[in-house]
Structures are given as C-alpha cells and as structure tokens.
DRENMARFI-110073 format. One record per residue (C-alpha): residue in three letters; z, x, y. Coordinates in steps of 0.1 Angstrom, whole numbers, plus 5000, padded with zeros to 4 digits. Example, Ala and Ser with C-alpha at 12.3 -4.5 7.8 and 13.67 -1.06 7.14 Angstrom:
BEGIN
Ala507851234955;Ser507151374989;
END
This chain:
BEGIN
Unk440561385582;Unk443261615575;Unk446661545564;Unk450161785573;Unk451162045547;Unk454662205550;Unk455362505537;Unk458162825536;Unk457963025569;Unk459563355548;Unk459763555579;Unk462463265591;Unk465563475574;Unk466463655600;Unk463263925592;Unk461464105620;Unk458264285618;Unk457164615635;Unk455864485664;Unk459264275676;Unk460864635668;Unk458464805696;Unk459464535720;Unk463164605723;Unk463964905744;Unk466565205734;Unk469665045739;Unk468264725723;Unk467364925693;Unk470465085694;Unk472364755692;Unk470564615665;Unk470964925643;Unk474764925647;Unk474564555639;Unk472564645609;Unk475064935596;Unk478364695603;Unk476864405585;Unk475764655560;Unk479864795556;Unk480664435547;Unk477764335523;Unk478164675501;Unk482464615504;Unk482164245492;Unk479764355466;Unk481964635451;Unk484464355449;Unk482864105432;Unk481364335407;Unk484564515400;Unk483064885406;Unk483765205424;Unk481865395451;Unk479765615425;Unk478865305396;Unk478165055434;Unk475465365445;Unk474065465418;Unk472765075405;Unk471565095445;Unk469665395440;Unk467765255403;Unk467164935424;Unk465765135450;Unk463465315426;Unk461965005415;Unk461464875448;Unk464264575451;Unk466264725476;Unk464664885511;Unk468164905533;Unk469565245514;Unk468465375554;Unk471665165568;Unk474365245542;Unk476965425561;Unk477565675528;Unk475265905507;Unk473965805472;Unk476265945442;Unk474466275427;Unk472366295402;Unk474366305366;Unk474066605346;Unk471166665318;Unk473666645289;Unk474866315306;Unk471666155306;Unk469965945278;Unk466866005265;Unk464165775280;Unk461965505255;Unk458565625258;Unk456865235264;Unk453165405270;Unk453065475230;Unk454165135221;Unk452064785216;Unk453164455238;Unk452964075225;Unk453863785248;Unk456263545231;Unk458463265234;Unk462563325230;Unk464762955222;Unk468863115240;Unk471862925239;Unk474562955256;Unk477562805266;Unk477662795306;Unk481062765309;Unk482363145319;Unk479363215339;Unk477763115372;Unk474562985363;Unk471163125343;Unk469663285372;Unk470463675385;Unk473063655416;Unk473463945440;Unk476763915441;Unk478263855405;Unk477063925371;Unk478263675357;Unk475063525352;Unk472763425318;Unk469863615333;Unk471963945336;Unk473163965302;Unk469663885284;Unk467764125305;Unk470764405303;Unk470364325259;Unk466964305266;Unk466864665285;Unk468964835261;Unk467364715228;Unk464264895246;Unk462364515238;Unk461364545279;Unk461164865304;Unk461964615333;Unk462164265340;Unk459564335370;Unk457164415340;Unk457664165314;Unk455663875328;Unk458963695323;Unk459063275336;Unk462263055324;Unk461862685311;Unk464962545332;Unk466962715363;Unk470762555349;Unk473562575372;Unk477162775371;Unk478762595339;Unk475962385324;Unk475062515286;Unk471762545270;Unk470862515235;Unk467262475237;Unk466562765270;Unk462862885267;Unk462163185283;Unk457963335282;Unk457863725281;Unk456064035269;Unk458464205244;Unk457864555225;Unk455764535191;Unk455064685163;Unk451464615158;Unk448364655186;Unk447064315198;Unk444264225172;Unk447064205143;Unk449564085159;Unk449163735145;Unk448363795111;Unk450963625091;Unk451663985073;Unk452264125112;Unk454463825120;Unk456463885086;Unk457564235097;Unk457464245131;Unk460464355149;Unk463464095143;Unk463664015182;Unk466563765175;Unk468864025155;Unk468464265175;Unk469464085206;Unk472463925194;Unk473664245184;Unk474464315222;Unk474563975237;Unk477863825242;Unk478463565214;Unk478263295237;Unk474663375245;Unk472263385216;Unk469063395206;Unk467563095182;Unk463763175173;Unk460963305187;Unk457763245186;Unk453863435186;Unk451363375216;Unk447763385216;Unk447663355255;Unk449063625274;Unk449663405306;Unk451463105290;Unk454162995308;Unk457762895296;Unk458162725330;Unk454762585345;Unk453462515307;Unk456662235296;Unk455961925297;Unk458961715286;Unk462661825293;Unk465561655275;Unk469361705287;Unk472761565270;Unk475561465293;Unk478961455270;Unk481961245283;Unk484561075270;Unk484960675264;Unk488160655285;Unk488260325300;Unk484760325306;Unk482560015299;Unk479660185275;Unk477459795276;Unk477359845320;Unk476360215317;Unk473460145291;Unk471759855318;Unk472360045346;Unk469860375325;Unk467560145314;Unk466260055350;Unk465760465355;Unk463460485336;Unk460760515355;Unk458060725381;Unk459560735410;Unk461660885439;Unk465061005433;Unk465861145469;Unk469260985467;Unk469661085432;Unk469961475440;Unk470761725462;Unk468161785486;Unk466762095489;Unk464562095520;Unk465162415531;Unk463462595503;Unk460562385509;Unk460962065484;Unk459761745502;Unk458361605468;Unk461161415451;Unk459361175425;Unk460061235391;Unk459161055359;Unk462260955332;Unk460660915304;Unk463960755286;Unk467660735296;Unk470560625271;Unk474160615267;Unk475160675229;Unk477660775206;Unk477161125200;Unk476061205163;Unk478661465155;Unk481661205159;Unk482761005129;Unk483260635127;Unk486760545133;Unk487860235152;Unk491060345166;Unk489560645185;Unk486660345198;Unk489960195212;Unk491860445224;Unk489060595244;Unk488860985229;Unk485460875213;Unk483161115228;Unk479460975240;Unk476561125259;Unk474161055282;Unk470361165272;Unk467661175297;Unk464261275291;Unk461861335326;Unk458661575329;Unk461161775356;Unk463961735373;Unk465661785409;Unk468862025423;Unk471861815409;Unk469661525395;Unk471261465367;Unk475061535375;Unk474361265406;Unk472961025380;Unk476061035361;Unk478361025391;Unk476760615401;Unk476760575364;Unk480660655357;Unk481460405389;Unk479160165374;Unk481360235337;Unk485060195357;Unk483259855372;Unk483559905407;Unk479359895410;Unk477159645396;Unk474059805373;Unk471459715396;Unk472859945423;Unk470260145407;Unk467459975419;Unk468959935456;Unk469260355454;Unk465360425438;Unk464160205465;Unk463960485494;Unk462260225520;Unk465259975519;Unk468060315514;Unk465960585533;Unk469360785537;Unk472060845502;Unk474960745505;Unk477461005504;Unk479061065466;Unk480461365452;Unk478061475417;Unk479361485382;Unk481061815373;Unk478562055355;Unk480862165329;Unk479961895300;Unk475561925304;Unk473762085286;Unk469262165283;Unk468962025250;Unk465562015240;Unk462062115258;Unk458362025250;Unk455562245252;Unk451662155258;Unk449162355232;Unk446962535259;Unk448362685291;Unk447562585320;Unk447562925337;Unk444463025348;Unk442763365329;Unk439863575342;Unk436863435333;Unk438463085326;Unk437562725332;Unk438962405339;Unk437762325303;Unk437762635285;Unk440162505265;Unk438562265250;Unk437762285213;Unk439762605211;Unk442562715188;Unk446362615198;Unk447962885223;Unk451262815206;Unk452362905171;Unk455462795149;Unk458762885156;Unk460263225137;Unk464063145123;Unk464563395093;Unk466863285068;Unk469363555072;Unk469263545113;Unk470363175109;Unk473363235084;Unk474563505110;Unk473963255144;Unk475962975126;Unk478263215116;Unk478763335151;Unk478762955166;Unk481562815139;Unk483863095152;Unk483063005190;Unk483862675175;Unk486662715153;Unk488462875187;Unk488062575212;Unk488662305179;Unk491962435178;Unk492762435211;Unk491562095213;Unk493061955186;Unk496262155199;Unk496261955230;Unk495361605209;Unk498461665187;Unk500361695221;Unk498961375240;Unk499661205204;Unk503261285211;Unk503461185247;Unk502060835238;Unk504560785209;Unk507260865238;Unk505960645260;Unk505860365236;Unk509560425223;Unk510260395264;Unk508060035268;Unk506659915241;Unk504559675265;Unk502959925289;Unk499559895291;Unk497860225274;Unk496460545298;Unk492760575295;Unk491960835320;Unk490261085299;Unk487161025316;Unk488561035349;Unk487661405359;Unk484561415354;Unk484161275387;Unk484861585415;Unk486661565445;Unk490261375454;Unk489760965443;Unk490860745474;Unk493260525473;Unk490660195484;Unk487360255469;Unk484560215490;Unk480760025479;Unk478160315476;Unk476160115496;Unk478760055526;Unk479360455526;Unk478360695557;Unk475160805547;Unk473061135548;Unk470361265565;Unk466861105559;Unk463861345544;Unk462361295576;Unk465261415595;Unk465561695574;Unk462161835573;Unk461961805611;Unk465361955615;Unk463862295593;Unk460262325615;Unk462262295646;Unk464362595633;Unk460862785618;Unk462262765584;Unk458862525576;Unk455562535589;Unk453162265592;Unk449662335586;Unk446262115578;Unk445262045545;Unk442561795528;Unk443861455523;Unk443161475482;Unk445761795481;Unk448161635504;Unk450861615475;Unk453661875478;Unk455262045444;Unk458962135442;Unk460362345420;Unk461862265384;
END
C-alpha cells in the first residue's frame, strides 16, 4: 500500500517547453514574443530602479550573469549589451587553477536592520548574501558562488540580525589538501576573517572560522540545534504570564498556526521540536529597580528548536505579547498547538522582525552528507569532521573594536531619546501629579493598526486549513501528487 507524496511542479511558473512552442501557430508565436519583450521592458526598467544603475552598469552585470549561465532571456531585451571595456580598463584575472581549496566553516554577524534579509534578491542588493559573496569575490577567497559548494545555517528575514550565521564553503588556501590541517598549516593559513572585514560593511563581519576534514559538510543540512533571542521592552507587560504561556511550547509538535504557511513552495510538514522557550532579563542590563518599574528594562525571548518555520518565531511572540498586555490567558497555547480542535489560525498580525536575532547554532561531529563510497555507518569510529573554531587575538581586538563604534553610535542616540522621554515625564507630572504613568514602550512591537475593541484569538475569522491549501496548489499544478511507500511518507520543509 502506497501513501500520496506532494511535491514542486517547477514547470508551474509560467515555463513552457519546446514542444507547447511547436503547437502555437505564427501569429500565436508572434503574440507571445511581444508579450515576452514588453514584460521584459518593465522587469529590466524596475530593476535599473531598484539598483540605482544606468543602461551600461544594468547590461553589463546581465552579460557576466549570462556567462555563468543565470540569465537565458538576453534574446528578449529590446537593447544591445554595453561593449566590451577596453584592455587598460580591465583588471587582471586571479588565476584559481594554481591555487589549493579547503572547505570551512565562516561564524558572520550582522545587524539586519538596513537590509532586506540574508538571502540574494533579484531586485535589491540590499541583501547579507550580496555583500559576503561581492567581499568574498574581490578578496579572490572564491571565483564564484556557483563554485564554492556554499549552504547557509539559517535563511533570516529583511531586518532580523545574526550573530552566530554559519555559512559551509570552499575558500582559497595556501596549502594542498594533505597539510591543510596540520596545526603549523592552520597557524598561517590565510587570515579569512581579516581579510573579509576589510571590505565588508561594518555591520556585517566575520567572527571565526573553522578547518573541515569533510568536503561535503553542510552549514545547513549538518545543524542540529538553532537558538534565537527575541529583545523587547518590559512596558506594561506582565513577564510571570509570558514565562507559563513558553513553557507549554516546549514541545514536538505542529506549529501550523504558529507561522506563515508556505505551501506553495512545497512545505506541508509543519512539526517542529522546541527544545526550551524562556522569557528573561537580558544579561547585558544592570540591576536597578526603578527601570523594573518604569518599564525600559529590556528582556528577551530565547527559543531553542532543531528548525524552524517562515515567521515561526515572530508569530510566537505576537500570542505571547497579548498573553503579556492580559487580554489572553497562557493556555491559549495549548488550544493553538492542538491542530485537530483549531485546524485553521486564527488571523494575527506577526511580531515585527526588527528586534531578533540567530544567536547561537549547534553542529553534529560527522556530516550527514553522503560521499562516494560511503555508508550509513562509515562514520562510526572515525575522527570528528569538525575542528575548533579560529579567533586570532588580534582579529578579535579589531571586531570589538569595529562593534563598540556601531555601538557607541546607536547608545547615543538612544540615550539621546531617554534623556528626552525623561523630560516629557517630568512635564507631565508638574501637569498631574496623579496620572497614571505611560507604559507603551512595548507597544510596537506588535504590526498593523490596534483596534479600538480587541477581539479573542480564538473568536477571530480564521485562515485557510493545510488541506485547503494543498488542494488549492495541485488544482493550480503548482504540486503534484505522486505514490510513495508508506515508511517514506513524511514530507521535509525547509529551514
């Protein structure tokens, strides 16, 4: 007996193939080409818009994305490609065939704030991913990212920091592959970390990095254990409700109505394990009672899980900062994680992204990746793929360096802004020295216009069931449904 597997139809995106071509007569053909070049017009416009370039810079990245094969529509642009530069113009190219590769792991952070998430956009570079391969590129540590056998720990969205990002890649090194992890290799091997954060922006840097002795191991398919920090503001929040209401997450199990479902990319499999969930004080803040009061202490969220969904997190936080203002009881938790009784989520806007941040990730000591010749238990008995992390002393006074100036920047605005809300109060008090004192410092955090008569979570319109959702996809041919054994019937999503 076979159970139903779904998976991505790709050709679904509006692709054809050759043979729907050779259907369509002349003035079909005709139509669809002028369809293609107009559409065309407007992509290559809004693109020379977003990225702030002219006509010759817009062509000429087409042309070197062209020549490494991510581009196929240079057929349909309406305007020839920008002429070749002259010799004296052009730099002289790093020779990669004379030079030895190691696979390693890189620890980033970053501050997510002025970008729009870690992953390469087609349409803005204001991305992590753009940055660390374009430092990456120019240090001559990689000749493309198509070649460095490149996988990333976490995919974080537009504003949400980093300061424990794990990337897997081949870099350039010194040494061929049998000495490249003697500790005398390791010693004066190319300083990968100061070199990059000579060109990266100072709020991307890198950490540490650290030798492989398996060339597949995988930043991303390889981590175990991912830990992320939610910071927010006491306000008028009740600490006590928020802590009960995280220690019922904590647990294996489905979190449908705990993200933001991604269906049409193929996830169906939304159970995840939270290994731990707490609300704390955050360990940077001092002791001082009258900030406890007055609701400027800042606090965090930490939640550890083997993976998590689209938007887990941020629509954790938005039930637990209802559950903090009092308007939900903890155990709304429970009515949420039980999908049979609450099939469908109730509609609720997510935490803002700006204040989280991938804190920490955990690592297994032999890959998982398959390797020619290799065994399910090949590994047994053998020496540990991973290594110890490489800081140099001198890299780390530099980083910290770097960090307390990012630092020293947003303190004083922040203490700027303190010193005037200080004011303000000591206004309002000389006006009434009864009123009752604002606490809405945690009020933001929570996106979209507040209504004037709050509405239960549970009494909400709700969305669309999984079911519902899945069905709605094969009917448009975005999923296919095919047989599969019963013991593989499990579907995977991605991190």
């Amino acid at each position: 007996m076979n159970e139903k597997k779904l998976q991505i139809n790709k050709r679904a995106k509006g692709r054809v193939n050759r043979e729907e071509l050779q259907k369509l007569n002349k003035e079909e053909l005709i139509a669809k080409c002028l369809q293609l070049d107009a559409y065309n017009f407007q992509i290559r416009n809004l693109l020379q818009k977003k990225l702030g370039q002219s006509d010759g810079e817009f062509y000429e990245q087409l042309s070197q994305l062209e020549t490494n094969g991510e581009v196929t529509t240079k057929e349909y642009l309406a305007e020839p490609t920008v002429t070749q530069p002259n010799k004296k113009q052009q730099k002289r190219t790093f020779d990669f065939s004379k030079s030895y590769r190691r696979h390693v792991l890189i620890k980033l952070l970053y501050f997510g704030w002025d970008y729009h998430g870690l992953a390469v956009q087609e349409d803005s570079n204001a991305t992590i991913e753009h940055h660390i391969f374009q430092a990456l590129i120019r240090t001559c540590l990689i000749e493309s990212r198509e070649t460095a056998n490149y996988h990333r720990c976490g995919r974080t969205d537009k504003e949400v920091s980093a300061f424990s990002q794990i990337i897997s890649i081949d870099l350039r090194s010194k040494f061929p592959p049998d000495q490249q992890l003697t500790p005398e290799s390791v010693q004066k091997e190319i300083e990968y970390c100061t070199l990059l954060n000579r060109v990266l922006p100072r709020n991307i840097q890198a950490v540490a990095w650290m030798p492989l002795r398996s060339p597949v191991y995988s930043a991303r398919f390889d981590c175990v254990e991912r830990t992320y920090r939610y910071y927010f503001p006491k306000g008028d929040l009740c600490i006590e409700e928020m802590q009960k209401a995280c220690e019922l997450l904590g647990r294996h199990t489905d979190f449908r109505n705990f993200c933001k479902m991604d269906v049409n990319n193929g996830v169906t499999n939304y159970i995840r394990e939270i290994f731990k969930a707490s609300v704390q004080r955050c360990e940077v803040e001092h002791n001082n009672s009258k900030e406890e009061e007055d609701g400027y202490a800042m606090y965090m969220l930490e939640i550890r899980a083997n993976a998590f969904l689209w938007h887990q997190i941020r629509c954790i936080m938005a039930v637990l900062l209802l559950i903090g203002e009092r308007k939900e009881q903890p155990d709304v938790i429970n009515e949420l994680l039980d999908v049979e009784k609450n099939p469908c989520k109730p509609q609720y806007t997510p935490a803002i992204g700006l204040p989280l941040n991938l804190f920490h990730c955990e690592f297994r000591k032999h890959t998982i990746q398959p390797t020619e010749g290799s065994s399910e238990n090949s590994n047994a008995g053998k020496e540990e793929h991973t290594t110890s992390w490489i800081y140099g002393h001198e890299h780390l006074q530099k980083l910290i360096e770097t960090i307390q100036g990012e630092w020293m920047q947003y303190n004083i605005k922040s203490t700027m802004i303190r010193d005037v809300l200080h004011q303000l109060d000591q206004i309002r008090l000389s006006e009434s020295k009864n009123s009752a004192p604002v606490k809405a410092q945690a009020w933001l955090l929570q996106d979209g216009v507040r209504p004037r008569q709050y509405q239960q979570l549970l009494n909400r319109k709700r969305c669309e069931s999984l079911e519902n959702r899945i069905e709605h996809f094969v009917k448009k041919q975005r999923l296919v449904v095919t047989d599969m054994p019963t013991a593989d019937c499990s579907l995977n999503s991605k991190n």
